[in-house]
Structure formats: structure tokens, C-alpha cells
N, CA, C and O atoms as CSV, one atom per row, in Angstrom:
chain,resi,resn,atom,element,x,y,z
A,1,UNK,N,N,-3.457,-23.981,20.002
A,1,UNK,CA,C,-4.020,-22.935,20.815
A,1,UNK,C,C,-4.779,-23.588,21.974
A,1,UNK,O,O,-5.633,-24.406,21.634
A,2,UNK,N,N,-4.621,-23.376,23.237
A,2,UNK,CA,C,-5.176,-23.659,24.580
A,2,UNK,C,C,-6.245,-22.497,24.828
A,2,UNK,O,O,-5.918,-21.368,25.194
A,3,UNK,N,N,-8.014,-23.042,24.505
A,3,UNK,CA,C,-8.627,-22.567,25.018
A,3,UNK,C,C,-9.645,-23.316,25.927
A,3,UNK,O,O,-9.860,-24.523,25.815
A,4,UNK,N,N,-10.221,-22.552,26.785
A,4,UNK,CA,C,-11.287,-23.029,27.670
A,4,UNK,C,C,-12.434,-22.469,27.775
A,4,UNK,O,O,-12.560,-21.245,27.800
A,5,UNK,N,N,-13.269,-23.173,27.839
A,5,UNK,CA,C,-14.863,-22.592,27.681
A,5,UNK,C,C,-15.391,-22.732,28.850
A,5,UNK,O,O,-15.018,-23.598,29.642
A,6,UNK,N,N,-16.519,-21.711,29.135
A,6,UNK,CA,C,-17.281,-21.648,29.814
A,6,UNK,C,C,-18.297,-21.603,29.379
A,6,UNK,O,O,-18.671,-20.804,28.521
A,7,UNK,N,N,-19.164,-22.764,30.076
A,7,UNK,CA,C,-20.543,-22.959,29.496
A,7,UNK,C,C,-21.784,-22.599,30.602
A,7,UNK,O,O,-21.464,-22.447,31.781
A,8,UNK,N,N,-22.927,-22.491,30.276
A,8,UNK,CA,C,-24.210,-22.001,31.108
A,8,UNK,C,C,-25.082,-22.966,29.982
A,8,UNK,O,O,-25.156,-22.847,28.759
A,9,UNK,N,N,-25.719,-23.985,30.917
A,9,UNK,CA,C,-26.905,-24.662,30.186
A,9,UNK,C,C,-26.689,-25.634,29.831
A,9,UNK,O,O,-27.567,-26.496,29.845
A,10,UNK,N,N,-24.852,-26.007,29.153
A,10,UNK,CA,C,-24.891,-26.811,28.337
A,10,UNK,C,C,-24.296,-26.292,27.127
A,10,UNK,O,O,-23.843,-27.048,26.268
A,11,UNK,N,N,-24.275,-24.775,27.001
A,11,UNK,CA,C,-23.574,-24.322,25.940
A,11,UNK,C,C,-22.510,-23.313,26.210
A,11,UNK,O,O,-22.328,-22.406,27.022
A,12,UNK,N,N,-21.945,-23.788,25.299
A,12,UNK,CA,C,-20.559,-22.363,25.164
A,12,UNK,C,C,-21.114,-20.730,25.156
A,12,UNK,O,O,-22.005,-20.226,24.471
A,13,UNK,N,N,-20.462,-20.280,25.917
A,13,UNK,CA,C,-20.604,-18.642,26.533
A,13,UNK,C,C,-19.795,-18.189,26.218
A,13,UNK,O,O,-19.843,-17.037,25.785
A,14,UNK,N,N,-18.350,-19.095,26.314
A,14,UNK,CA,C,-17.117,-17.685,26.821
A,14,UNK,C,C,-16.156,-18.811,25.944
A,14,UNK,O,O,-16.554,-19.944,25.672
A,15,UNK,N,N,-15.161,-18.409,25.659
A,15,UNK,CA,C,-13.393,-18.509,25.246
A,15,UNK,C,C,-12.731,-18.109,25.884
A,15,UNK,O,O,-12.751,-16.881,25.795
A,16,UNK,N,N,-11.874,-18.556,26.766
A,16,UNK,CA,C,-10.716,-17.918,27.704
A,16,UNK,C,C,-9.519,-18.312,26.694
A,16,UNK,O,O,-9.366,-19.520,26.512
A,17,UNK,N,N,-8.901,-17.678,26.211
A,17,UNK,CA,C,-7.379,-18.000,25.838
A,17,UNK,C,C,-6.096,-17.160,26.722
A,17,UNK,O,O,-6.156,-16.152,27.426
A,18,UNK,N,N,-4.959,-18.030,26.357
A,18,UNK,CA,C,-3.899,-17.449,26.503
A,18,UNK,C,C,-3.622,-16.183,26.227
A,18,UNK,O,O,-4.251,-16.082,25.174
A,19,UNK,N,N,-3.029,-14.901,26.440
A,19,UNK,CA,C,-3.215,-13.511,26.208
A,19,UNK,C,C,-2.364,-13.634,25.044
A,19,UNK,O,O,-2.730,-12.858,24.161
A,20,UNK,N,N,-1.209,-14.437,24.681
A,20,UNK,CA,C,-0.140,-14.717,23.714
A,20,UNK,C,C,-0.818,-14.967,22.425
A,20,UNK,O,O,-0.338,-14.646,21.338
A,21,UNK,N,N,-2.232,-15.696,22.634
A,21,UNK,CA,C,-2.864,-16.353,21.609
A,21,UNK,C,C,-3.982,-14.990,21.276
A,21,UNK,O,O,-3.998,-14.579,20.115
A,22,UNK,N,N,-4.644,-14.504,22.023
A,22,UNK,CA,C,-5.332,-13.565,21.778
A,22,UNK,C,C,-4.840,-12.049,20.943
A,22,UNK,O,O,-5.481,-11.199,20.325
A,23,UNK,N,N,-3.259,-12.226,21.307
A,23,UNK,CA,C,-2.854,-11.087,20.680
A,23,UNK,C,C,-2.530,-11.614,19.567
A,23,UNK,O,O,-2.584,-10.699,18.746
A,24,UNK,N,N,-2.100,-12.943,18.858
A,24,UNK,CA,C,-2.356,-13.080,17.262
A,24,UNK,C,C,-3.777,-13.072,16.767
A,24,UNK,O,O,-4.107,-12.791,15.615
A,25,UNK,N,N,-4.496,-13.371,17.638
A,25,UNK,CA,C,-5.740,-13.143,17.201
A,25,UNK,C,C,-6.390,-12.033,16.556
A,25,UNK,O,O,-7.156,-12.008,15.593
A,26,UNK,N,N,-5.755,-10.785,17.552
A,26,UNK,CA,C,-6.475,-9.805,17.260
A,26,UNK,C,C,-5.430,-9.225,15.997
A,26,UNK,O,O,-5.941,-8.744,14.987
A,27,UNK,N,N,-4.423,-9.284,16.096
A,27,UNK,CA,C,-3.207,-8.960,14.982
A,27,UNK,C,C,-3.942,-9.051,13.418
A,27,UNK,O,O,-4.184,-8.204,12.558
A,28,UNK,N,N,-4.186,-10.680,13.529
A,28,UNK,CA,C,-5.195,-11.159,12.342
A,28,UNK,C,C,-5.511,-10.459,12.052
A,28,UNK,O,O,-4.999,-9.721,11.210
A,29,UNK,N,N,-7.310,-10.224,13.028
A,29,UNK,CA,C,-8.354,-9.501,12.595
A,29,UNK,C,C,-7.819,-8.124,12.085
A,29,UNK,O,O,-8.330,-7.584,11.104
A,30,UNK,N,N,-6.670,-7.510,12.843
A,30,UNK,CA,C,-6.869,-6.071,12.156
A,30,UNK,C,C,-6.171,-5.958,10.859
A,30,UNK,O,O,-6.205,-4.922,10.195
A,31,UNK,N,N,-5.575,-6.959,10.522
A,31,UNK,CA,C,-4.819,-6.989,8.982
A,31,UNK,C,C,-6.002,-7.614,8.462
A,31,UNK,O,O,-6.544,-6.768,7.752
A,32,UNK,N,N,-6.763,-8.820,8.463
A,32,UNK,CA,C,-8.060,-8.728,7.602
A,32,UNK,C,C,-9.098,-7.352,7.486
A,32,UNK,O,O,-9.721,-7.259,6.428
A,33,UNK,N,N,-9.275,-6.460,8.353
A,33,UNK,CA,C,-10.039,-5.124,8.600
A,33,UNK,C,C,-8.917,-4.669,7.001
A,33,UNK,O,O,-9.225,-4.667,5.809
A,34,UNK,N,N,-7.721,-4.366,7.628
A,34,UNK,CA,C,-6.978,-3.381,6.949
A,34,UNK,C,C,-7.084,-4.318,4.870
A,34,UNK,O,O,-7.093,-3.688,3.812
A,35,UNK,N,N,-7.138,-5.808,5.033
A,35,UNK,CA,C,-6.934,-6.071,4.055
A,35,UNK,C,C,-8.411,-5.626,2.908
A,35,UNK,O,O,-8.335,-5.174,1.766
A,36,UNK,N,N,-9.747,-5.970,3.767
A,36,UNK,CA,C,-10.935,-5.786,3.269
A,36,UNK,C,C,-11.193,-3.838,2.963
A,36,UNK,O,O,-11.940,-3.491,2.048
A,37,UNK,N,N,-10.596,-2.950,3.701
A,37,UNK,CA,C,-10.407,-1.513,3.376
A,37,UNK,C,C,-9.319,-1.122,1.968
A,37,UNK,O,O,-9.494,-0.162,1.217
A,38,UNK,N,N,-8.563,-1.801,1.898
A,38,UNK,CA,C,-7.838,-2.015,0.619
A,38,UNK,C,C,-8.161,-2.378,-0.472
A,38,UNK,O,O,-7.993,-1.704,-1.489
A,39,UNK,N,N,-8.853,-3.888,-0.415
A,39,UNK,CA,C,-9.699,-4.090,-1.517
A,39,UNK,C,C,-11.286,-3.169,-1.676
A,39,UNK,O,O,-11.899,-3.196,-2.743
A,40,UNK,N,N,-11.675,-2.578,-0.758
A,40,UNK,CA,C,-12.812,-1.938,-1.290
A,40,UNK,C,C,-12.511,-0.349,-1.682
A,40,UNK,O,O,-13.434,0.340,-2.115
A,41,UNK,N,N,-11.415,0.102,-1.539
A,41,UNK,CA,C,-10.520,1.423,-1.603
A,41,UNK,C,C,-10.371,0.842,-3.214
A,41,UNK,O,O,-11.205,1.204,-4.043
A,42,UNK,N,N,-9.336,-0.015,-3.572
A,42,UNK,CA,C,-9.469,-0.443,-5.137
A,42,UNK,C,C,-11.080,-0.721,-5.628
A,42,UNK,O,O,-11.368,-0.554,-6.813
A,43,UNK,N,N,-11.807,-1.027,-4.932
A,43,UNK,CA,C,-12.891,-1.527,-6.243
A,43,UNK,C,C,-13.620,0.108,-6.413
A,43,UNK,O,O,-14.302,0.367,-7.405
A,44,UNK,N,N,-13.374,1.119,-5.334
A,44,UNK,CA,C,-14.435,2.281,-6.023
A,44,UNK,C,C,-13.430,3.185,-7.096
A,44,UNK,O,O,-12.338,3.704,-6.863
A,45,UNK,N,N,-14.142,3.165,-8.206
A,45,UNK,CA,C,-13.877,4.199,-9.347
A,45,UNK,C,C,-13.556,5.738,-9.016
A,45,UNK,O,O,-14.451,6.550,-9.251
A,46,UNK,N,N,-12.567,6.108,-8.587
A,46,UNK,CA,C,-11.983,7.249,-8.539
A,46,UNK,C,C,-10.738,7.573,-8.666
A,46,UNK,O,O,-9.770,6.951,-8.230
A,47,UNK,N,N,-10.749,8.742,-9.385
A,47,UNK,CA,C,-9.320,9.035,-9.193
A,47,UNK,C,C,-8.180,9.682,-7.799
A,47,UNK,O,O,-8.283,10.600,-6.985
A,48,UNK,N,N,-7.009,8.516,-8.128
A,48,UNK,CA,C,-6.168,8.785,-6.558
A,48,UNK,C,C,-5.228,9.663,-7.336
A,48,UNK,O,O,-4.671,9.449,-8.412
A,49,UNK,N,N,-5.169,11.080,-6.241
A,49,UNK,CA,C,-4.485,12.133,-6.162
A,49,UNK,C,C,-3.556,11.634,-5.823
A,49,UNK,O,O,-3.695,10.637,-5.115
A,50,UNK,N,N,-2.234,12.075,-6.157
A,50,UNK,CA,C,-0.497,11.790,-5.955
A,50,UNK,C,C,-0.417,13.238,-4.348
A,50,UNK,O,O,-0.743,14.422,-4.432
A,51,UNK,N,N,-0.156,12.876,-3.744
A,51,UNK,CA,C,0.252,13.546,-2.332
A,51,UNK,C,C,0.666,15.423,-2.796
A,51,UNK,O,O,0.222,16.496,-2.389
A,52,UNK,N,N,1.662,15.059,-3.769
A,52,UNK,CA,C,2.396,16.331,-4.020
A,52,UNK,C,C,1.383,17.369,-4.847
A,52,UNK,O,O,1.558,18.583,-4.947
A,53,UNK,N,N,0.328,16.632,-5.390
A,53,UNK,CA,C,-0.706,17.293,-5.892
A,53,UNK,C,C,-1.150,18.142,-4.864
A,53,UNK,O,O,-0.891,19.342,-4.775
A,54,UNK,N,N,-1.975,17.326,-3.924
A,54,UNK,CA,C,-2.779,17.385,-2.272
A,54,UNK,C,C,-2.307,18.647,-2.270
A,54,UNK,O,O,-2.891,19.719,-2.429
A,55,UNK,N,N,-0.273,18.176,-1.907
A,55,UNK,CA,C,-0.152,19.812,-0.672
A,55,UNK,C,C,0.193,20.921,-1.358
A,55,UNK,O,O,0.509,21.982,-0.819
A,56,UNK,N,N,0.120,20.614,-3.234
A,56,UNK,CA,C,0.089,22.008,-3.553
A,56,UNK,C,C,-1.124,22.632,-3.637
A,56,UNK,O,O,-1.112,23.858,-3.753
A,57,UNK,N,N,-2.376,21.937,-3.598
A,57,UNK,CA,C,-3.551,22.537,-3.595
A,57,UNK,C,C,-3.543,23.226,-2.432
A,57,UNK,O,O,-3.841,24.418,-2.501
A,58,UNK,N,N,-3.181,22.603,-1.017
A,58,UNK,CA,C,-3.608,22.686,0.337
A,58,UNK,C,C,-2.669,24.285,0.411
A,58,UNK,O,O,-3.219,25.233,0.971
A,59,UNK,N,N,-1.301,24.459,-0.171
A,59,UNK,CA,C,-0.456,25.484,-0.141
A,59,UNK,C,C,-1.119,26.729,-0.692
A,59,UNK,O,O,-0.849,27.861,-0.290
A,60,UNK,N,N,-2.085,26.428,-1.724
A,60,UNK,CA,C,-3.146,27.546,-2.120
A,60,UNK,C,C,-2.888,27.687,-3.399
A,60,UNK,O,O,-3.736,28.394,-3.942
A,61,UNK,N,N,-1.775,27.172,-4.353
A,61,UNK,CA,C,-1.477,27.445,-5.657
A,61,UNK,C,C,-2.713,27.449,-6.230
A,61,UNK,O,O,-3.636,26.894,-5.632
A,62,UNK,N,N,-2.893,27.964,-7.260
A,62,UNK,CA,C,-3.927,28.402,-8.210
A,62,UNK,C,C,-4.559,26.519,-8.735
A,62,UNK,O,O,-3.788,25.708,-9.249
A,63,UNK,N,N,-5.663,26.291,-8.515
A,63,UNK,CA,C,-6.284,24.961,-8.624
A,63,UNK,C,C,-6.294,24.712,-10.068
A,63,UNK,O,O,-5.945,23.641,-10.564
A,64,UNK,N,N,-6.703,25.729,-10.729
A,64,UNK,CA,C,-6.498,25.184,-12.307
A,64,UNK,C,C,-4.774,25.136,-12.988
A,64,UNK,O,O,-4.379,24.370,-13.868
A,65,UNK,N,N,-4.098,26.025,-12.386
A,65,UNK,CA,C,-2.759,25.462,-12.754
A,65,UNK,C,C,-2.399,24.181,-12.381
A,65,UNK,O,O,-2.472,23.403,-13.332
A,66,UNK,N,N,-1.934,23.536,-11.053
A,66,UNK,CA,C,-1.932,22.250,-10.515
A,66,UNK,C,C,-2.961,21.249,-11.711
A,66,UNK,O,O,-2.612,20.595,-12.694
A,67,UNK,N,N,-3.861,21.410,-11.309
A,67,UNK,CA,C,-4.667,19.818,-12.017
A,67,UNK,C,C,-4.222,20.171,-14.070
A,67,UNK,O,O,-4.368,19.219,-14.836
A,68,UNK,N,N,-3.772,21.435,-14.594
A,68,UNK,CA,C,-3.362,21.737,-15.610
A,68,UNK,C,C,-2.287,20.592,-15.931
A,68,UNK,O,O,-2.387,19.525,-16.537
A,69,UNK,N,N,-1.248,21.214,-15.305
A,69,UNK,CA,C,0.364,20.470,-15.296
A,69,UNK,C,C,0.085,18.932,-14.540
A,69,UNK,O,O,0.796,17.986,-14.881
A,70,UNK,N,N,-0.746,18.787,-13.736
A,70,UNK,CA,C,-1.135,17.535,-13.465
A,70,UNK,C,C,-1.595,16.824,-14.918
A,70,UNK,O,O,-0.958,15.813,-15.213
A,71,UNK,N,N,-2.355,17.139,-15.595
A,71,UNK,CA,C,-2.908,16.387,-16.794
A,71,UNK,C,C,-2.067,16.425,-17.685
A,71,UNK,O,O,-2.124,15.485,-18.478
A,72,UNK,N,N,-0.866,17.588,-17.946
A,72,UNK,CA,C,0.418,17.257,-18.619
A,72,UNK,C,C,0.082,18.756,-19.715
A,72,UNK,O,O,0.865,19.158,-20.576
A,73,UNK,N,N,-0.895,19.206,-19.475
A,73,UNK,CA,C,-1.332,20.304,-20.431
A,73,UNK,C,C,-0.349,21.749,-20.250
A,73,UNK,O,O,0.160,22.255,-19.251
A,74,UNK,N,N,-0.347,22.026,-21.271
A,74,UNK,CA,C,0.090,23.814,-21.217
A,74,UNK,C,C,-1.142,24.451,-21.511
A,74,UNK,O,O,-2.220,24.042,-21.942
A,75,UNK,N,N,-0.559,25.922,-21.051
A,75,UNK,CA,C,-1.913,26.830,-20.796
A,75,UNK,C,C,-2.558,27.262,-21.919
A,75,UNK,O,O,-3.702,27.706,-21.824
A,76,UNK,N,N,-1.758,27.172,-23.409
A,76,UNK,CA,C,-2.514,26.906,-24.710
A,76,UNK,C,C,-2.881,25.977,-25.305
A,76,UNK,O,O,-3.368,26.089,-26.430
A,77,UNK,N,N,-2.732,24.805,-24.676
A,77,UNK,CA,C,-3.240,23.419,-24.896
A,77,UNK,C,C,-4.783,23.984,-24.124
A,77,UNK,O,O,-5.591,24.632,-24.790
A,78,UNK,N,N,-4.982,23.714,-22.979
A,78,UNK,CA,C,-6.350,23.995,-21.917
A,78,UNK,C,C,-6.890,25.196,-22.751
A,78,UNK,O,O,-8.069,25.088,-23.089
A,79,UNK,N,N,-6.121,26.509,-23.207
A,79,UNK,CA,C,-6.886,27.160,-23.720
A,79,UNK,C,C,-8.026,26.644,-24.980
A,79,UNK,O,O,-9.227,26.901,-24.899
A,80,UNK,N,N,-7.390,25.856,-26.172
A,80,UNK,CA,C,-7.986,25.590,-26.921
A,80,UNK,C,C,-8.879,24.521,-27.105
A,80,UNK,O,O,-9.724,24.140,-27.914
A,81,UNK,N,N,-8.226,24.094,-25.750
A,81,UNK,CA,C,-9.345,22.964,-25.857
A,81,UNK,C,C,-10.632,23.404,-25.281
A,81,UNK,O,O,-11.606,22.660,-25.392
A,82,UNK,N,N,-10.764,24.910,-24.478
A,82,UNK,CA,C,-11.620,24.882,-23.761
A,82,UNK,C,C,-12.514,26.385,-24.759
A,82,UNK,O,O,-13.433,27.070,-24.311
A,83,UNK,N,N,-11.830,26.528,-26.214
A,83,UNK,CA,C,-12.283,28.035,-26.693
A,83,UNK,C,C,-12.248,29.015,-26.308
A,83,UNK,O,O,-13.142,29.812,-26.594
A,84,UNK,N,N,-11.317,29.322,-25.590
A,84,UNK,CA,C,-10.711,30.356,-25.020
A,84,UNK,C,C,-9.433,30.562,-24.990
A,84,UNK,O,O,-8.716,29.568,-24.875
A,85,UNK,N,N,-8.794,31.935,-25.086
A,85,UNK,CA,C,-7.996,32.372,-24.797
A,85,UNK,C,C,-6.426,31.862,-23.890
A,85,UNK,O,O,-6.614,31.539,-22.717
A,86,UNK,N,N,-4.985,31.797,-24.401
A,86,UNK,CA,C,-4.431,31.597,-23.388
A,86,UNK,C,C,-4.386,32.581,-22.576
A,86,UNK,O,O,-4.322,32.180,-21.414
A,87,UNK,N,N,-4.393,34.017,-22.704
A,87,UNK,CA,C,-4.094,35.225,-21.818
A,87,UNK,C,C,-5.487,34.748,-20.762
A,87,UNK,O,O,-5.220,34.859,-19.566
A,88,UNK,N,N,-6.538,34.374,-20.995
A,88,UNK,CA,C,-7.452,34.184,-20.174
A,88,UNK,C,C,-7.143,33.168,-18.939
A,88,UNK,O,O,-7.177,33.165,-17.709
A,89,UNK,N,N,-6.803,32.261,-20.087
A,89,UNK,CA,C,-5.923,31.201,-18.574
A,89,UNK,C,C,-4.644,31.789,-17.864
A,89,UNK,O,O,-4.531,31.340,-16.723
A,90,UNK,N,N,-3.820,32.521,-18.166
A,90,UNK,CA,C,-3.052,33.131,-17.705
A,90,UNK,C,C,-3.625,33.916,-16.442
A,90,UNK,O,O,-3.237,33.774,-15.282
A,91,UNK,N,N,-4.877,34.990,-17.009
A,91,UNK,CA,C,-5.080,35.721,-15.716
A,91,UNK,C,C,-5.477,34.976,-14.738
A,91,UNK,O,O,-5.045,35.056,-13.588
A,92,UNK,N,N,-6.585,33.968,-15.254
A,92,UNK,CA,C,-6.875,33.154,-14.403
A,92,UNK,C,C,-6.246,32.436,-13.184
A,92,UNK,O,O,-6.618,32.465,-12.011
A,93,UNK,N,N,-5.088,31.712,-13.809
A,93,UNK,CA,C,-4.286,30.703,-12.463
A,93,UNK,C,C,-3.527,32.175,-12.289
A,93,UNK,O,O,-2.395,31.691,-12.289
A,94,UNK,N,N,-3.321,33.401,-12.161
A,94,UNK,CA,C,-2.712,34.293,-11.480
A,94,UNK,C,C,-3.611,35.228,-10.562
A,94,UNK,O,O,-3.249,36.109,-9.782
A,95,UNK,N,N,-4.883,34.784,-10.880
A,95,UNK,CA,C,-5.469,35.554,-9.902
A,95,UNK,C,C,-5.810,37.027,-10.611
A,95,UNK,O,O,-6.489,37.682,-9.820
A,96,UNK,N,N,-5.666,37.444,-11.317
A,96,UNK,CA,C,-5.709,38.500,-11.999
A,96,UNK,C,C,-6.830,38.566,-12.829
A,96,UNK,O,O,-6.906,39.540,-13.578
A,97,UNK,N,N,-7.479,37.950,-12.842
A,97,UNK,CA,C,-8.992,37.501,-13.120
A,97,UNK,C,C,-9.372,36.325,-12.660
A,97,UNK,O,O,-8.721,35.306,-12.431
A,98,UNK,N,N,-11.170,36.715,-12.482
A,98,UNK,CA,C,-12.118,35.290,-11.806
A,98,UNK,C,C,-13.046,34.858,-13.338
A,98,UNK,O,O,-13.979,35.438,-13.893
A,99,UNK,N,N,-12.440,33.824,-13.616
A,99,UNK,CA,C,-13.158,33.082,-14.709
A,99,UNK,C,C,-14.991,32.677,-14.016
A,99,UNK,O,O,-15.360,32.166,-12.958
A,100,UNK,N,N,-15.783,33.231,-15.279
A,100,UNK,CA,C,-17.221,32.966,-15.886
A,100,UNK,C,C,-17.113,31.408,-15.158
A,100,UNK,O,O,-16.203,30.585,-15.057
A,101,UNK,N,N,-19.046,31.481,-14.552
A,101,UNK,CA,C,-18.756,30.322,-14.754
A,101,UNK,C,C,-19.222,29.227,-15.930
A,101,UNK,O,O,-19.592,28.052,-15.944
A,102,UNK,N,N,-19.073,29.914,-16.561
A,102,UNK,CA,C,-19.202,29.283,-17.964
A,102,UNK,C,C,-18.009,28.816,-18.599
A,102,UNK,O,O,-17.879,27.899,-19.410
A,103,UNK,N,N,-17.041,29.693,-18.039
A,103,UNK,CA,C,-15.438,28.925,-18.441
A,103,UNK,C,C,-15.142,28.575,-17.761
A,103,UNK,O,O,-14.244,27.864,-18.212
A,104,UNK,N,N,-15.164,28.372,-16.181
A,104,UNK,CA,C,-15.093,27.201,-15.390
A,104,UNK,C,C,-15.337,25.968,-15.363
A,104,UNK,O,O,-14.675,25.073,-14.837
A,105,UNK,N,N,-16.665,25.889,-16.155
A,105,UNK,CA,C,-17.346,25.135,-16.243
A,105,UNK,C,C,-16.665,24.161,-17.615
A,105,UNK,O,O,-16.831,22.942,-17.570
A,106,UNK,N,N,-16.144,24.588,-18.432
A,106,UNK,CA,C,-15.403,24.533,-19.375
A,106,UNK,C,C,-14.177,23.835,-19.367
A,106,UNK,O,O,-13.894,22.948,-20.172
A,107,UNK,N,N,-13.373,24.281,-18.356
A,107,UNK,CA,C,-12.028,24.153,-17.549
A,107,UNK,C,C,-11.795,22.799,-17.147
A,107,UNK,O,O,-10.975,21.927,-17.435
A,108,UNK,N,N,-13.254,22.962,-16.024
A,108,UNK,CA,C,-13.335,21.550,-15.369
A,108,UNK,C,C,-13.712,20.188,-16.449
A,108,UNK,O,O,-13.255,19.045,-16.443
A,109,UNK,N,N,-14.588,20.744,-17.223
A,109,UNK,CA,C,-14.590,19.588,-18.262
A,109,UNK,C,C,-13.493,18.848,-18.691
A,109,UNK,O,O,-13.134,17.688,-18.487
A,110,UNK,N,N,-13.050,19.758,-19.319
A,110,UNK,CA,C,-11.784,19.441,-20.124
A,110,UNK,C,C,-10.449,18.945,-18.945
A,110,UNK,O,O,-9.559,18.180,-19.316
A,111,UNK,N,N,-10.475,19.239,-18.207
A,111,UNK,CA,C,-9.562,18.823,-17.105
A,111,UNK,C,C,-10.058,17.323,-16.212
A,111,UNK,O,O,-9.386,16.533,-15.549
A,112,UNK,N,N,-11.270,17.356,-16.485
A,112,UNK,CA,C,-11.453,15.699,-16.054
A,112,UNK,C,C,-12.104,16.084,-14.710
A,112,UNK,O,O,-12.132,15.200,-13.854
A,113,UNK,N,N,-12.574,17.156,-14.447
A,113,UNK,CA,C,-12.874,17.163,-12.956
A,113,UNK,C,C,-14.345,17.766,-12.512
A,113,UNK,O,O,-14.806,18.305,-13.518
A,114,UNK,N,N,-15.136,17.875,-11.565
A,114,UNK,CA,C,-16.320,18.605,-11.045
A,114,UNK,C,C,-15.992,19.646,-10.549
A,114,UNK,O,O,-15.115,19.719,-9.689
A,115,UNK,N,N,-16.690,20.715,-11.041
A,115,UNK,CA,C,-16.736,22.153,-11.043
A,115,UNK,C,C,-15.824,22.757,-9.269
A,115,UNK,O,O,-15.162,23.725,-8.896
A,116,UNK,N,N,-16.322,21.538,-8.706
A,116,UNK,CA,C,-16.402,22.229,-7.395
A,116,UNK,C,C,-14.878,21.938,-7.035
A,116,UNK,O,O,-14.364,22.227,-5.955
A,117,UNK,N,N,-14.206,21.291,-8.155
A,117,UNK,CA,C,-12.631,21.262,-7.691
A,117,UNK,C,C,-11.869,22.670,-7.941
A,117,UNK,O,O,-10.870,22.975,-7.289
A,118,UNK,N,N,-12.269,23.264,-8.659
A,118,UNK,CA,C,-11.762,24.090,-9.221
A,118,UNK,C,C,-12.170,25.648,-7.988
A,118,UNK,O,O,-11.404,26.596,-7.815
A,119,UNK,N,N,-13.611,25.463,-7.284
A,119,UNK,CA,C,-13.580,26.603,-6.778
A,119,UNK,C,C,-14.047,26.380,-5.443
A,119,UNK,O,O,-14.140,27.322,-4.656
């Protein structure tokens, strides 16, 4: 690499490089940026949503059905695990009733999630 300095005093100020050299330079840096966002994306403890999850939430499907069939559950599995009713979960992800939030609260437990996913 051909660089040249410019000094004031006696000391280095400046780096002039080649523009050829500067653009691996900066190439680097932004794959180290991108590499250090990767590893700190892995070190925090959360769970990563699968995309197809995302845009059925975003589509409006009923939130406790999705993260339901997401966890692999049927709606009398979630029922009993949560002491309730399957017809309850039924009305529920249909909209045909607004679950307590005491069985929300319930829901989300048992589903692995904070209340506020659900509503």
C-alpha cells in the first residue's frame, strides 16, 4: 500500500492513499462493522422469529393461533395446559371472543411469550 503523510510539527496529521487502496479499506471496515453486529445479534438471548411467522402476524391472523402452531401445539393441547377450555381457544383465535386477562395471561405463559405479544 502507497501512502503519504502529512505532517505539522513533526507529526503525522493526514494519510493520503491511493483511492484503490482506500476502497479496500473501507470494504474491510464495513464487513468488520457487519461482522461485530452478528456476533453481538448471537450473544443476546432472544428468540429469532422465522419471517413467515412475522408476515402472518403483520397479515393480522389471530396472534395466539400463529405462535400456537408455531410451538407445534393444538388448540386442546394450549387449552389444557392453560385450564381452560378448547371452545374458549377456539372463540378466541376467531375473534368471537376477547379472552380475560387472566387467560391471556395464561396463554402467554404457556406459549413462551410476554403478554404484550399476544395483544
Amino acid at each position: 500500500m502507497n501512502v503519504q503523510f502529512i505532517e505539522q510539527n513533526g507529526q503525522r496529521q493526514y494519510a493520503i492513499v491511493p483511492v484503490a487502496d482506500y476502497d479496500v479499506l473501507l470494504e474491510k471496515a464495513e464487513m468488520f462493522d457487519d461482522i461485530q453486529a452478528y456476533d453481538t445479534a448471537l450473544a443476546i438471548d432472544e428468540e429469532l422469529v422465522p419471517s413467515e411467522i412475522v408476515n402472518r402476524l403483520l397479515a393480522g391472523e389471530s396472534k395466539i393461533k400463529v405462535w400456537r402452531e408455531y410451538r407445534g401445539m393444538t388448540q386442546t393441547e394450549l387449552a389444557a395446559n392453560c385450564a381452560i377450555s378448547q371452545a374458549t381457544i377456539a372463540q378466541i383465535e376467531s375473534s368471537k371472543r376477547t379472552g380475560t386477562l387472566a387467560v391471556l395471561k395464561k396463554i402467554a405463559n404457556v406459549l413462551q411469550l410476554d403478554l404484550d405479544d399476544l395483544v
